[in-house]
TORKENU-33312 format. One record per residue: residue in one letter; x, y, z of N, C-alpha, C in turn. Coordinates in pm, whole numbers, padded with zeros to 5 digits, always signed. Each point is the difference from the previous one (the first is absolute). Layout:
# TORKENU-33312
aXYZXYZXYZ/...
//
This chain:
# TORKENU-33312
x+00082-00121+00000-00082+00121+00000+00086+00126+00000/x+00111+00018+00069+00109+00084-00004+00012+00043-00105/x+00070-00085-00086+00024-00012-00144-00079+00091-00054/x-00123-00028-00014-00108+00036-00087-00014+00153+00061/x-00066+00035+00098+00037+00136+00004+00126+00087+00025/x+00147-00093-00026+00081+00079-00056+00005+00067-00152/x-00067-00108-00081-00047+00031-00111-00097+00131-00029/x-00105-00035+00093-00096+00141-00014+00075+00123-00009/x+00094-00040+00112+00048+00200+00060+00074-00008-00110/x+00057-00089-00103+00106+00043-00125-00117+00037-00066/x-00106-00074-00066-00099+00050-00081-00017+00148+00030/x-00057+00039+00145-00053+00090+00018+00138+00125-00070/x+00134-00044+00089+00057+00110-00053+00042+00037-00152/x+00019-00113-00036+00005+00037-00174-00155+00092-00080/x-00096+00005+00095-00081+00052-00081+00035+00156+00040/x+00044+00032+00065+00021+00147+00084+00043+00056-00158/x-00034+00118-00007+00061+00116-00105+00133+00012+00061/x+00046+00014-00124+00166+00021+00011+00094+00065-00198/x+00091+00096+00071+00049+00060-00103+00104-00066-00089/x-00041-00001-00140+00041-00032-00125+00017+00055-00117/x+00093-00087-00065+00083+00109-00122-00093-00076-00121/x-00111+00095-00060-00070-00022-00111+00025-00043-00107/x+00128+00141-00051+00119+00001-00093+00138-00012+00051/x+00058+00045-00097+00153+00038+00002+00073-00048-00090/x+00098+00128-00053+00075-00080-00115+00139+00083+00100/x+00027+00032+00117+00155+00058+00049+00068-00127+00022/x+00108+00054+00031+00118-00122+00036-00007-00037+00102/x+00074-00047+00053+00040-00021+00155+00024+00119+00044/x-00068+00036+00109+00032+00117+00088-00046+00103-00043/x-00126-00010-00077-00099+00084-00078+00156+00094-00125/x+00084-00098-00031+00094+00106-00084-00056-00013-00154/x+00045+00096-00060-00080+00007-00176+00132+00085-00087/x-00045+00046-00089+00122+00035-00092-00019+00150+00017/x+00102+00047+00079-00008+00150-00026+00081+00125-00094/x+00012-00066-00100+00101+00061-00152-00125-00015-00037/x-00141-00008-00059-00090-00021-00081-00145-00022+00017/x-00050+00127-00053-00168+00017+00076-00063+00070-00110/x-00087-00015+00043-00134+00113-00028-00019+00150+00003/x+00023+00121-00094-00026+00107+00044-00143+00004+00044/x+00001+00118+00138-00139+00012+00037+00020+00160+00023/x-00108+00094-00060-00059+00095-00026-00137+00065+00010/x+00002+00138+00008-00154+00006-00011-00075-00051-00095/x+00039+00007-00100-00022-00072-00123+00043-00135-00024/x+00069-00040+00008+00038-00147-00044-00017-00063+00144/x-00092-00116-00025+00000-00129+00099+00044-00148-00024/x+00011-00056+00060+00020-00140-00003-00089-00090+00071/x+00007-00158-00082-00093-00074+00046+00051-00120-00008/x-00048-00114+00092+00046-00117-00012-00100-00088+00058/x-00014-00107-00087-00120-00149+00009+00084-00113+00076/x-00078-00031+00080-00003-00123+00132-00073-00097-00015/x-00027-00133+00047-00066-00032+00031-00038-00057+00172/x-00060+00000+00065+00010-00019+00122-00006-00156+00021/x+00099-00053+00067+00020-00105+00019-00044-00075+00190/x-00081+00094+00027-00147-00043+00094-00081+00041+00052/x-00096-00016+00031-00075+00097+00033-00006+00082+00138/x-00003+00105+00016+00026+00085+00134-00041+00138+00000/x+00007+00079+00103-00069+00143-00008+00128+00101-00039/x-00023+00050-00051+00113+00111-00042+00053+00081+00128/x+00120+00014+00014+00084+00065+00097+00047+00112-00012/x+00132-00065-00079+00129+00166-00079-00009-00051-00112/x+00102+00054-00054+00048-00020-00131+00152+00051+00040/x+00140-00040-00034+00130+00034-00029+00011+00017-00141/x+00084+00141+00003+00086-00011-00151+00100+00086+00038/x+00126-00034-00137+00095+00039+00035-00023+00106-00082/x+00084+00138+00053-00031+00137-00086+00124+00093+00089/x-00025+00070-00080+00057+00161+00067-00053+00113-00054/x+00020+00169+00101-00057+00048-00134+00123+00127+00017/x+00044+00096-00124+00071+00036-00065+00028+00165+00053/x-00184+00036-00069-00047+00147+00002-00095-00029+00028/x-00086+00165+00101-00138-00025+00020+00013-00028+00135/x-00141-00029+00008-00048-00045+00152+00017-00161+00010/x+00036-00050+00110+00089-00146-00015-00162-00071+00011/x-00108+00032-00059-00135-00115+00006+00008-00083-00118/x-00079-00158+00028-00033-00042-00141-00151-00049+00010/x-00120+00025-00078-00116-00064+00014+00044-00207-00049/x-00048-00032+00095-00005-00192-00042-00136-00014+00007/x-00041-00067-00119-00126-00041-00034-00015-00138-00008/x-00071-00115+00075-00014-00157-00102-00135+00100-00061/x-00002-00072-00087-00130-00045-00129-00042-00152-00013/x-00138-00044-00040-00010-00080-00063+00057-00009-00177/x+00032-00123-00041+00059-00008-00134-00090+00008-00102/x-00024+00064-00092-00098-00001-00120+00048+00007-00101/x+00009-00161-00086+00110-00041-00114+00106-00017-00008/x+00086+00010+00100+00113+00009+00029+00068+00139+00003/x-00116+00101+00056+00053+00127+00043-00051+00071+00080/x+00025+00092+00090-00066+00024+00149-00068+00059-00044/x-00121-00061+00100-00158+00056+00006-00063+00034+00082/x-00111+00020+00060-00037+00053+00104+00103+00004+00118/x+00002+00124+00049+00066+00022+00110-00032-00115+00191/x+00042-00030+00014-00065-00091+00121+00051+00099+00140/x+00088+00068+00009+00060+00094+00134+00101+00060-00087/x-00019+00154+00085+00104+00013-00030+00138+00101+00137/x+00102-00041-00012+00068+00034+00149+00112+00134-00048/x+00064+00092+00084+00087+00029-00025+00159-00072+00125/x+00128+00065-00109+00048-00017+00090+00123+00147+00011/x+00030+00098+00080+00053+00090+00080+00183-00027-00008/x+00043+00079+00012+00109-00005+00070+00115-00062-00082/x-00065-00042-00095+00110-00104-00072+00145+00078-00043/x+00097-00105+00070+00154+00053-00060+00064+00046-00121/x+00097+00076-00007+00062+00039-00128+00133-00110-00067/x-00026-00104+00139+00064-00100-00083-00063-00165-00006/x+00074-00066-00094-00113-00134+00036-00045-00055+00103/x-00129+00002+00035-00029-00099+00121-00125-00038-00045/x-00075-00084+00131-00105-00100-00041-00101+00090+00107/x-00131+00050-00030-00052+00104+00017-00176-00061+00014/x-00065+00002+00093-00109-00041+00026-00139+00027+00009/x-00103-00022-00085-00120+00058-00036-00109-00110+00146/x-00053+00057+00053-00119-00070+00098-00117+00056-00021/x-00075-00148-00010-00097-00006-00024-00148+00057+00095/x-00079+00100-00037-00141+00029+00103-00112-00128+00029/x+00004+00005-00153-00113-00100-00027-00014-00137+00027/x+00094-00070-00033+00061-00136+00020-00084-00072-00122/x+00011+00069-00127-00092-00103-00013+00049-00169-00030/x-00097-00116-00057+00042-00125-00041+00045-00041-00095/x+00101-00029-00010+00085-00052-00130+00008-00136-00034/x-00037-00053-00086-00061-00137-00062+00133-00083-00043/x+00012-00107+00063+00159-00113-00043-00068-00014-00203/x+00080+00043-00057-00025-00051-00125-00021+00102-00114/x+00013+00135+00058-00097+00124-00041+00094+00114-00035/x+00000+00035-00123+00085+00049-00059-00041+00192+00037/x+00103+00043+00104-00013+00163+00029+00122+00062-00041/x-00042+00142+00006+00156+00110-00086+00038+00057+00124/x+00131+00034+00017+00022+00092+00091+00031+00141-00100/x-00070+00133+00056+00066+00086-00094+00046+00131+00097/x+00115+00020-00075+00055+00138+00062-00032+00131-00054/x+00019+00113+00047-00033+00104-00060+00025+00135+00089/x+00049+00109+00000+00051+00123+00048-00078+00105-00025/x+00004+00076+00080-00041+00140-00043+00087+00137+00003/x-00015+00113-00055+00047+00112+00015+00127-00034-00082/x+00087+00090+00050+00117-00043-00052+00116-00095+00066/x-00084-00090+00039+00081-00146+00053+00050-00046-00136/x+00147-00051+00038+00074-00089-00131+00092-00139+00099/x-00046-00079-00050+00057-00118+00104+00011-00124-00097/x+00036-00069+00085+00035-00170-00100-00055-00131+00094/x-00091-00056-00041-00026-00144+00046+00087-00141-00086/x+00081-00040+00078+00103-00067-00038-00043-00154-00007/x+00017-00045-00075-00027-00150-00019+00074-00114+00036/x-00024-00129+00006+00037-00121+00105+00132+00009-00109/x+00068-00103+00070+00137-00063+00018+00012-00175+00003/x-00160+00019-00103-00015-00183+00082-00021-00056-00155/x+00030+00090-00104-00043+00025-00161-00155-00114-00027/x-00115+00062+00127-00120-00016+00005-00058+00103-00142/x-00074-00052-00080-00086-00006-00086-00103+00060+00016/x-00060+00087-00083-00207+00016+00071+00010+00135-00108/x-00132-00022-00033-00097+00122-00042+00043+00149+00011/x+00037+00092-00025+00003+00107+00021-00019+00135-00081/x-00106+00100+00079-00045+00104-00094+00053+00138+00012/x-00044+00036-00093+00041+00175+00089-00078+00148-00082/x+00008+00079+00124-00126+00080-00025+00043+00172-00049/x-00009-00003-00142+00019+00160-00021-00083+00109+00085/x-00050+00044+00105-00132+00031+00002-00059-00033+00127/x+00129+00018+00091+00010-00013+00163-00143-00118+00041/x+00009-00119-00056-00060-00140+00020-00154+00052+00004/x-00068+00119-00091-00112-00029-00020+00000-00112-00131/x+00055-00011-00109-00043-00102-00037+00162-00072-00068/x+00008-00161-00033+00132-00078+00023+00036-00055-00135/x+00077-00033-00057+00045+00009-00158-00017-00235+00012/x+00043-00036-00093-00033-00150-00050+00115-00095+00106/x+00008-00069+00041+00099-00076+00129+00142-00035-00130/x+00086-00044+00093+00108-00067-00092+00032-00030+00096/x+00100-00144-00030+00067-00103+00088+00144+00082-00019/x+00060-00020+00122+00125+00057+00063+00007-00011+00149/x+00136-00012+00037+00060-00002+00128-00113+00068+00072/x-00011-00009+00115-00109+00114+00100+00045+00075+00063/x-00040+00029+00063-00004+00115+00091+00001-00063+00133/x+00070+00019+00104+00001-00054+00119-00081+00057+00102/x-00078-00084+00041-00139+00009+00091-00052-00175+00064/x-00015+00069+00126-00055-00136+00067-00196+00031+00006/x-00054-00051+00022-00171-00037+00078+00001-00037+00091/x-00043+00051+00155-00034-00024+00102-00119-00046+00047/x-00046-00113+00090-00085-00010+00021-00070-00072+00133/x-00103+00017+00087-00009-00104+00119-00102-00114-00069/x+00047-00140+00025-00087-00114-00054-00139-00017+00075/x-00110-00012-00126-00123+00014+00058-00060-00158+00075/x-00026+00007+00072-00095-00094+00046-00041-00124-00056/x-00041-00096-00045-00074-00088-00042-00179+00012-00022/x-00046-00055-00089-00140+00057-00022-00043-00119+00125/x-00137+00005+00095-00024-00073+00100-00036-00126-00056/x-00058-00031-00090-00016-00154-00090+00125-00040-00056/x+00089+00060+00003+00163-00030-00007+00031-00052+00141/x-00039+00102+00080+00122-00055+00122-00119-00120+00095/x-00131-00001-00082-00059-00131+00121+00078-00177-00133/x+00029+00025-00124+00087-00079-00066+00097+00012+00060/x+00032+00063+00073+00166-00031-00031+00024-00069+00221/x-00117-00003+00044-00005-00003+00142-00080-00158-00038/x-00086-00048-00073-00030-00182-00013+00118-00073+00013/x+00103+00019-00061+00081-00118+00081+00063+00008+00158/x-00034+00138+00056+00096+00008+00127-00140-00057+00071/x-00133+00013-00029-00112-00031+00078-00016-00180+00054/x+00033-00046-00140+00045-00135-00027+00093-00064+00082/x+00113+00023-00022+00080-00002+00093+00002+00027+00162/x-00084+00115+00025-00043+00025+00155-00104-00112+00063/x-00097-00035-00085-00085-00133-00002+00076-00102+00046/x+00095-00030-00080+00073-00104-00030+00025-00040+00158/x+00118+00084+00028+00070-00005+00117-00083+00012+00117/x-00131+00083+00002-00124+00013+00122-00030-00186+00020/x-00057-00009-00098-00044-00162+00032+00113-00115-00012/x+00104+00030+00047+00127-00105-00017+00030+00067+00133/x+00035+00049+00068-00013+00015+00110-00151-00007+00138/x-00089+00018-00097-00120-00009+00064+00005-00183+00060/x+00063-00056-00110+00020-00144+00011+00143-00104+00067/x+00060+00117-00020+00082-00060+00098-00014+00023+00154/x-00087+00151+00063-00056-00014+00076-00087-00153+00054/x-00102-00037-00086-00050-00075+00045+00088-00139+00012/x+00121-00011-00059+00095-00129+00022+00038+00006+00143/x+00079+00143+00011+00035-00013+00147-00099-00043+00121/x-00109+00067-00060-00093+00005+00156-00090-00192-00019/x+00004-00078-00076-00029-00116-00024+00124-00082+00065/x+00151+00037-00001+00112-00061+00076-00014+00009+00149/
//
């Protein structure tokens, strides 16, 4: 019987929400290539296609950037994908403060919203005023989609495959749906059975000796 509700309290704790990496194309030690990026402008943006590899609530977002001239902000947008180019906006975050030299620079999320394992989203960058900066791409010669926007990311030009842009997806893992987790609790029930009436019966051995 031990056993078995040692099992539970593991069940139970694996279902607990807990924080996970959605995406990511950085290296080890979140490092990426910093000789080679993205100009980002009031005018010119950048964009890059993901797919989320599970499902969870949106957190941050990391990318690597700096900025040059201007006010050190960058707007980070996910989108949903439409054709293989960003589409509806889903949140959008800023991020402040960012350095004049490379670093890895962090957008957080209000909304949180849910991000689908399988589900193809854009991350897009974009500046205002006279911000001039660079979002620098992985070091991991990761592959993916990428657009870019004459026209400060009101609207995004046709994708092309190339190296990316370095950016992780943050996220806390959601829950189990409750007809999931009473499946996934039939065999520990089974098992608790099991062992109730195997002891229920060896009770009655002893007290018959």
């Amino acid at each position: 019987m031990r056993i078995a509700f040692a099992a539970l309290g593991l069940f139970l704790v694996s279902l607990q929400a807990g924080a996970s990496t959605i995406y990511t194309d950085f290296g080890s030690g979140h490092s990426f290539n910093g000789s080679s990026g993205s100009g980002i402008t009031s005018s010119v943006g950048a964009a890059a296609e993901f797919t989320a590899l599970l499902t969870a609530s949106l957190t941050s977002i990391d990318i690597a950037a700096k900025v040059i001239l201007g006010t050190p902000t960058f707007t980070v947008k996910i989108a949903h994908d439409n054709s293989n180019s960003p589409g509806a906006v889903i949140e959008s975050m800023t991020i402040n403060s960012i350095p004049s030299s490379a670093s890895v620079v962090t957008a957080t999320s209000s909304l949180d919203p849910i991000l689908t394992s399988g589900t193809k989203y854009w991350i897009e960058v974009v500046a205002g005023g006279s911000t001039e900066g660079t979002w620098y791409v992985n070091n991991q010669s990761v592959l993916g989609n990428r657009s870019t926007s004459s026209n400060g990311g009101s609207t995004w030009g046709g994708a092309s495959l190339s190296v990316q842009q370095a950016f992780d997806v943050n996220g806390t893992l959601t829950a189990p749906e409750p007809s999931s987790a009473v499946l996934m609790l039939l065999p520990l029930g089974i098992l608790m059975a099991y062992q109730g009436r195997k002891a229920a019966k060896s009770g009655r051995v002893h007290r018959a000796e």
